[in-house]
C-alpha positions as CSV (number, residue, x, y, z in Angstrom):
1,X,48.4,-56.9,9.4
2,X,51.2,-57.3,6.4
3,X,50.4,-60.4,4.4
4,X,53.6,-62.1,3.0
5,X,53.6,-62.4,-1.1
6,X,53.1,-66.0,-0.8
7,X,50.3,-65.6,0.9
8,X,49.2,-62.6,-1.2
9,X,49.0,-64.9,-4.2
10,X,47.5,-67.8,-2.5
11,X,44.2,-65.5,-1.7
12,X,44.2,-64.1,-5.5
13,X,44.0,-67.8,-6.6
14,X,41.3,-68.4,-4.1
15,X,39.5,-65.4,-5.2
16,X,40.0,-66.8,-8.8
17,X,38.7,-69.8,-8.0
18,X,35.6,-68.4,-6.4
19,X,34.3,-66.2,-9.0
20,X,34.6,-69.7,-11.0
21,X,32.2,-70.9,-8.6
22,X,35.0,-73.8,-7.5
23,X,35.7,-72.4,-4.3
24,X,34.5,-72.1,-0.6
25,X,36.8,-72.0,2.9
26,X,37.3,-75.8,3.6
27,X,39.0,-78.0,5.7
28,X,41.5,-78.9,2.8
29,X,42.5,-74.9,3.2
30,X,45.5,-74.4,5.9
31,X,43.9,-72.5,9.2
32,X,46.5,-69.5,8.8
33,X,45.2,-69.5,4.9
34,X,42.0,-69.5,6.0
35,X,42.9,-66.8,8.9
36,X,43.9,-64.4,6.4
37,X,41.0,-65.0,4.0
38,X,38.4,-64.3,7.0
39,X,40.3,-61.2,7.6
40,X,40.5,-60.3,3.8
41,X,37.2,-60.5,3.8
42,X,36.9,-58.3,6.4
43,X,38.4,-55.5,5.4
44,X,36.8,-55.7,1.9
45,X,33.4,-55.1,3.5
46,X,34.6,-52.9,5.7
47,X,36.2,-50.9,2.7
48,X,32.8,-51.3,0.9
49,X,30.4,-50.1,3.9
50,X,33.1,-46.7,4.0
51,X,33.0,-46.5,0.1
52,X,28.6,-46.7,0.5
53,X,28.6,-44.5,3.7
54,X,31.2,-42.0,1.7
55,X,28.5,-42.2,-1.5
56,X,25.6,-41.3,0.8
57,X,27.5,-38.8,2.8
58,X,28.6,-36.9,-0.5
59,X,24.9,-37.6,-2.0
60,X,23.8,-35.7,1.4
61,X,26.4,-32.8,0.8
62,X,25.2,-32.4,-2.7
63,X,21.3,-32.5,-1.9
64,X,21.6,-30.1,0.8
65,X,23.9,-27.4,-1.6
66,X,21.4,-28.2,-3.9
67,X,18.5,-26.9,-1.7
68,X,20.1,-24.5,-0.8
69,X,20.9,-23.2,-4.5
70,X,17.1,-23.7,-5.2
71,X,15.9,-21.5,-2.1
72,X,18.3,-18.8,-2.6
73,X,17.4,-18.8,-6.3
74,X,13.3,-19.1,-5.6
75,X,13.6,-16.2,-3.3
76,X,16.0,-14.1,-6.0
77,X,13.1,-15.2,-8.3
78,X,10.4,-13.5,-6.1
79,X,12.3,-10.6,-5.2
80,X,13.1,-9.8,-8.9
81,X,9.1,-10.5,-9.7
82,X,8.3,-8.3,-6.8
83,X,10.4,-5.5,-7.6
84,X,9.3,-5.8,-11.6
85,X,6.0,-6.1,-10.8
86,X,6.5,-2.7,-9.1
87,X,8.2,-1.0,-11.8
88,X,6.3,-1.8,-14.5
89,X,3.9,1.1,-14.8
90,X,0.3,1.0,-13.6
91,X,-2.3,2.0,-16.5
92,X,-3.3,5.6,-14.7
93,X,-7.2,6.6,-15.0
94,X,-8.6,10.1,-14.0
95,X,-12.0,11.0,-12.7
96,X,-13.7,14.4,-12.7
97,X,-16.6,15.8,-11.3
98,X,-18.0,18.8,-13.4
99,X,-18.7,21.6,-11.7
100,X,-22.2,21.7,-10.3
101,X,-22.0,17.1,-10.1
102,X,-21.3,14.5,-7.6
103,X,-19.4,11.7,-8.7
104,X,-19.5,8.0,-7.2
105,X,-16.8,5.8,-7.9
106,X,-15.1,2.4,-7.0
107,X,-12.1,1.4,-7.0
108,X,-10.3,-2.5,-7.9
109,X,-9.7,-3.1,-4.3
110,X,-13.2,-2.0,-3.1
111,X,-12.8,1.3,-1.8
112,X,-15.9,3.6,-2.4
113,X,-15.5,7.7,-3.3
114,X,-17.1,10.4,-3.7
115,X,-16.0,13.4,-5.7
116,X,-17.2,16.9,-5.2
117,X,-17.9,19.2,-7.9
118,X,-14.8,20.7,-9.6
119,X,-12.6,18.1,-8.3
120,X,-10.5,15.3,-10.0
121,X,-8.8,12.0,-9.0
122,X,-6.2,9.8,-10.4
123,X,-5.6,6.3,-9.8
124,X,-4.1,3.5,-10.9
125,X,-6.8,0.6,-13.2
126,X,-5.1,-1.5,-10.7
127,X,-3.3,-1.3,-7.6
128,X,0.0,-3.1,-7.4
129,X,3.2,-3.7,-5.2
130,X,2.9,-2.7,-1.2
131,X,0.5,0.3,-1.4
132,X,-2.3,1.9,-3.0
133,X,-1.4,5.4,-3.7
134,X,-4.0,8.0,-5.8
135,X,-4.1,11.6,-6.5
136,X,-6.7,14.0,-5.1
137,X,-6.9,17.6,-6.3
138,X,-10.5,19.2,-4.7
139,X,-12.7,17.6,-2.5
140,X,-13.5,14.2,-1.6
141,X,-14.9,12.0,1.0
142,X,-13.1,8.1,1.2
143,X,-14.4,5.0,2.6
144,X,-11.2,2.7,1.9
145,X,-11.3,-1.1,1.9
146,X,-9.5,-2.8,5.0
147,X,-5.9,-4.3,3.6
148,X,-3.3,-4.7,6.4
149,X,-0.9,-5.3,4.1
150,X,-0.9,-2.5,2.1
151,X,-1.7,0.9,3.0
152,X,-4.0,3.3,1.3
153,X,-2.2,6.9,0.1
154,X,-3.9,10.1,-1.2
155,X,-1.5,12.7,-2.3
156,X,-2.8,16.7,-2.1
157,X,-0.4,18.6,-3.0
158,X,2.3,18.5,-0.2
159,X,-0.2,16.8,2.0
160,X,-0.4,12.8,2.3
161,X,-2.9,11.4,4.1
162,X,-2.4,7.5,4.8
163,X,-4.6,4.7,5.8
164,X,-5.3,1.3,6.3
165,X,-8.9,0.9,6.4
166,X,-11.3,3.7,7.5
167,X,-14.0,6.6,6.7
168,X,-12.7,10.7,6.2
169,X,-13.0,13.3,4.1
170,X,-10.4,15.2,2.3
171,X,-10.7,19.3,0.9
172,X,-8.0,20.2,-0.9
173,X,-9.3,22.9,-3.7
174,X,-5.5,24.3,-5.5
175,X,-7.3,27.5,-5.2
176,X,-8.5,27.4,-1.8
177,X,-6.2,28.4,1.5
178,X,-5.9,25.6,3.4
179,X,-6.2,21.7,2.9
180,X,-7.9,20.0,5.3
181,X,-9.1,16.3,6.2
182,X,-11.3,15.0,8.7
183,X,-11.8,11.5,10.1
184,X,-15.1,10.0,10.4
185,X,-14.4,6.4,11.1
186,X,-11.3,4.7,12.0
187,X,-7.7,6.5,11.9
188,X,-5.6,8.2,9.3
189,X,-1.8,10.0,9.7
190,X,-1.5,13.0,7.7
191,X,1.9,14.0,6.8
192,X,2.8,17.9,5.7
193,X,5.3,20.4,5.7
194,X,6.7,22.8,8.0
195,X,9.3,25.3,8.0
196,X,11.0,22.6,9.9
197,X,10.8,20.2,8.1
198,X,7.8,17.3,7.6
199,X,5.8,16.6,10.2
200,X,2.9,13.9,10.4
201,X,-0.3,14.1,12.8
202,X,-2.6,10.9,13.9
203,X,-6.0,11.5,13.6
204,X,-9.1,9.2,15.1
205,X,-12.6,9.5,14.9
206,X,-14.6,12.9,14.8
207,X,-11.3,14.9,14.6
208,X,-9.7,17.1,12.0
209,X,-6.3,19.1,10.8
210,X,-6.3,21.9,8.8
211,X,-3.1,22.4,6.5
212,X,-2.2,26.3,6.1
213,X,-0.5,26.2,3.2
214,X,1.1,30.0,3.1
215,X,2.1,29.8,6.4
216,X,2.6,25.8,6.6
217,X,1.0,25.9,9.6
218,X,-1.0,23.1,10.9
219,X,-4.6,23.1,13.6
220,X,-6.1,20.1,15.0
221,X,-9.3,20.0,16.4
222,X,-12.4,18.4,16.8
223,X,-15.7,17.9,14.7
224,X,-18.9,17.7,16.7
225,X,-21.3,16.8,13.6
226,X,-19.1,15.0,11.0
227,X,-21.9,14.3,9.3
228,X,-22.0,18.1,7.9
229,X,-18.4,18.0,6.3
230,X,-19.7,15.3,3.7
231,X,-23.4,16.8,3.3
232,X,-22.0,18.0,-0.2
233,X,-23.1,14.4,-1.1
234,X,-27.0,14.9,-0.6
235,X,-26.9,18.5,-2.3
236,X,-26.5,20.1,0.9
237,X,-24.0,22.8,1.6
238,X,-23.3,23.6,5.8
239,X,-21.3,26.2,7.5
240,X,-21.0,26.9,11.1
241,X,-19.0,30.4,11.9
242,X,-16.7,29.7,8.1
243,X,-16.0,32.7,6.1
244,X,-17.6,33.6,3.5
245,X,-14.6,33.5,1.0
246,X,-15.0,29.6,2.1
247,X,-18.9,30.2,1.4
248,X,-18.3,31.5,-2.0
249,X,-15.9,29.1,-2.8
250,X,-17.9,26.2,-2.7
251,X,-20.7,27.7,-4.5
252,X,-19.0,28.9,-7.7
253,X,-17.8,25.0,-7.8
254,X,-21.6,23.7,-7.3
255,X,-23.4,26.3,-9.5
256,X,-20.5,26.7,-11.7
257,X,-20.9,30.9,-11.6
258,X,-18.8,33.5,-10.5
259,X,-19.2,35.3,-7.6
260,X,-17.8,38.6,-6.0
261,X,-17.4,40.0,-2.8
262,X,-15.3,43.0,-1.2
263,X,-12.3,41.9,0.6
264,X,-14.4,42.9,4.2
265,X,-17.4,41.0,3.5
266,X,-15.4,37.7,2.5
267,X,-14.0,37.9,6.0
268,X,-17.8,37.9,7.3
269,X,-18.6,34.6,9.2
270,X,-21.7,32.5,8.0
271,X,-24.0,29.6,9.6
272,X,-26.2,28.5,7.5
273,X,-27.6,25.2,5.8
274,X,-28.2,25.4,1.7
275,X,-30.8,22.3,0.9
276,X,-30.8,22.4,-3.0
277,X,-31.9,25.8,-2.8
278,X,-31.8,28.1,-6.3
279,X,-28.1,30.7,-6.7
280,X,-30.5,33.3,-6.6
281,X,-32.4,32.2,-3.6
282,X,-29.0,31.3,-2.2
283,X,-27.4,34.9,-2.8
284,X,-30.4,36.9,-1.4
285,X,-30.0,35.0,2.1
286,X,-26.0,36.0,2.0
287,X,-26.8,39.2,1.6
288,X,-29.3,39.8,3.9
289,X,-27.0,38.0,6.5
290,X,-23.9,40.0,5.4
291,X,-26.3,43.5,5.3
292,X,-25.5,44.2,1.8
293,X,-26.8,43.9,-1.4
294,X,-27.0,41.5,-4.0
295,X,-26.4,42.6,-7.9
296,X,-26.6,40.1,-11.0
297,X,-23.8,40.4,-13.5
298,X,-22.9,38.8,-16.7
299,X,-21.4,35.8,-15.0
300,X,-22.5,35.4,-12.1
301,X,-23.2,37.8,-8.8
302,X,-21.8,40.6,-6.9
303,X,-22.1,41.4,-3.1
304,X,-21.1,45.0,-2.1
């Protein structure tokens, strides 16, 4: 609806009027007058409800691209923690076992080890970002501390041996042969290399891989007494059918001496069960079950 100018200027006076407090629609008004002042009035609160609606709409719009700014940012933030919590570098700490000792040790998330002689591990003071990852160079038997979340990693050289939460033993000696790692409890994958590239082995209870490491070669089998692979921690020392270049291996390491054997009788295999026996108690029995003779050096012993 146009409003003529008289008109125009009759509703400005009214309005004048009214905010004087001298003003109210009457009878005194003409009914088209009052017509257009109804109407006026109209369309003011009409204009006013759009002008509130259009203040709560754009206080809507700018809430909502303000949430969204804070989540994108909040999640930026933990990302960027994440990540630096990650890179900054975990304070390293190194165990060792002496030659001819057991060592016991715990780690910040719980998990219990045990180090045989000559053998060394190195860990972080405190695990941080998605895994636990440690260093094993010898031998060592794990019981690791459940954590879905992040998995549990030994490195042995080439071989990693992962986890989540479970009981197995690890033998990887730089100067033996092979590397090998047995599962007691649980389940572990065991990753190595091949001439074709790396290939990775799951493992349950009672069974075992060994790791060739000249001919990267790998053997899985089974273990019918587990509880013989980690006798090492009572003092005991068990072999069914193993070399004795295995044998002698693991007896320089517990009674830190050197021992020598020709290349034949190394390839001899030996059953036996060492409790805490003496070396020289030890040695005589080798060489009565190898037929040969047993001679004390300087350093050590010598079978020939």
């Amino acid at each position: 609806m146009n409003l003529s100018k008289k008109t125009t200027e009759q509703i400005s006076r009214y309005y004048d009027d009214l905010e004087k407090g001298e003003k109210t629609l009457g009878p005194e008004m003409s009914e088209s007058l009052q017509e257009e002042v109804i109407y006026d009035r109209v369309l003011s609160g009409v204009a006013r409800y759009e002008q509130r609606k259009g203040s709560w709409k754009r206080f809507i719009g700018v809430a909502s691209v303000i949430l969204l700014m804070a989540s994108i940012s909040l999640i930026f933030y933990r990302q960027r923690f994440k990540q630096s919590a990650e890179e900054i570098p975990a304070v390293m700490q190194t165990a060792v076992a002496a030659r001819g000792r057991v060592l016991q040790l715990s780690l910040a998330d719980g998990t219990e080890i045990w180090l045989n002689s000559g053998s060394k591990l190195t860990y972080p003071k405190t695990f941080t970002g998605q895994r636990r990852a440690v260093t094993l160079e010898g031998e060592a038997y794990f019981q690791v501390a459940h954590d879905a979340s992040r998995p549990f990693l030994i490195r042995s050289e080439r071989v990693v041996t992962r986890v989540l939460g479970t009981s197995f033993s690890i033998k990887a000696y730089k100067e033996d042969r092979s590397i090998r790692v047995a599962v007691l409890t649980g389940k572990v994958r065991v990753s190595m290399p091949t001439p074709k590239g790396m290939d990775s082995v799951a493992l349950t209870a009672h069974e075992l891989v060994t790791f060739n490491k000249a001919k990267q070669t790998i053997r899985v089998g089974d273990v019918a007494n587990t509880a013989h692979l980690i006798s090492w921690r009572e003092g005991r020392l068990h072999y069914d059918e193993v070399p004795l270049r295995s044998v002698i291996a693991d007896l320089q390491r517990k009674y830190d001496v050197e021992i020598e054997a020709s290349p034949e009788l190394q390839r001899r295999r030996i059953t036996a069960d060492f409790r805490e026996e003496s070396i020289k108690k030890v040695m005589i029995v080798l060489s009565e079950m190898t037929s040969s003779k047993v001679i004390k050096t300087e350093k050590g012993y010598l079978l020939h």
